[in-house]
N, C-alpha and C positions, 0 to 999 in steps of 0.2 A: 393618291399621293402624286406629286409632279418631282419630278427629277432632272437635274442636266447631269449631262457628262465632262469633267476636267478635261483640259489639253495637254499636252505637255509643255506648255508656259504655266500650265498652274491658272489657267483662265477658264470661266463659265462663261455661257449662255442663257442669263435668268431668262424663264419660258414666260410666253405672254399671260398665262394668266396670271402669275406672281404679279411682275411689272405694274399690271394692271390694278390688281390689287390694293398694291402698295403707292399706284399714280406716279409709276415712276416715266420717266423718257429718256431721251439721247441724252446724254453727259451730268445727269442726277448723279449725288453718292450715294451710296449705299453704308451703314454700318453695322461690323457683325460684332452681336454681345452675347458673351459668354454667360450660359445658365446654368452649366454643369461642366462636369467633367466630359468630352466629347461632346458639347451640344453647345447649339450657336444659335442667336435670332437672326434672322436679317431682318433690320429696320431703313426705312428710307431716312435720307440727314437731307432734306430739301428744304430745311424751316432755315429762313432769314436770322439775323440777329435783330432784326424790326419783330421779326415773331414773339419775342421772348418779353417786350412790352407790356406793361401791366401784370405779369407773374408777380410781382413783387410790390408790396406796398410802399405807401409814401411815409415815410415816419410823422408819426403823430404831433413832433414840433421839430422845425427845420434846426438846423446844425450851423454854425458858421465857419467859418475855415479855422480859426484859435483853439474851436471846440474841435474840428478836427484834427490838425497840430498836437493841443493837448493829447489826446485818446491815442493818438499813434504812437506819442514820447513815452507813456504808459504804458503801452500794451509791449514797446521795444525792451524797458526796462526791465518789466517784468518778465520776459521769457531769456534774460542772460542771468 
């Protein structure tokens, strides 16, 4: 098990081989997610918003701005 020690700013020293691990370097973020009650992941957050390309498909017939106009006007009406 690897551990650091808090400062009193409330600051760590992830140990090298976490860092490494996780491919972290100088000025990466870090995000901590909560799995439990008292319990945290630390994930690295280095992915681009260029990363996130292609996650999502392309819909099967394009939309045109009218169509999307329309779908907003409807969807606004429906939830007052």
């Amino acid at each position: 098990m690897v551990t650091a020690t808090i400062t009193s700013k409330g600051q760590i020293t992830i140990p090298p081989q976490v860092r490494e691990s996780l491919g972290l370097a100088a000025g990466d973020r870090v995000e901590f997610v909560e799995l439990g009650k008292g319990q945290f992941a630390i994930m690295a957050s280095t992915h681009s918003v260029q990363d996130l390309k292609g996650l999502i498909r392309k819909p099967a017939k394009p939309v045109n701005i009218e169509e999307m106009h329309a779908a907003i006007t409807s969807q606004g009406a429906a939830s007052k």
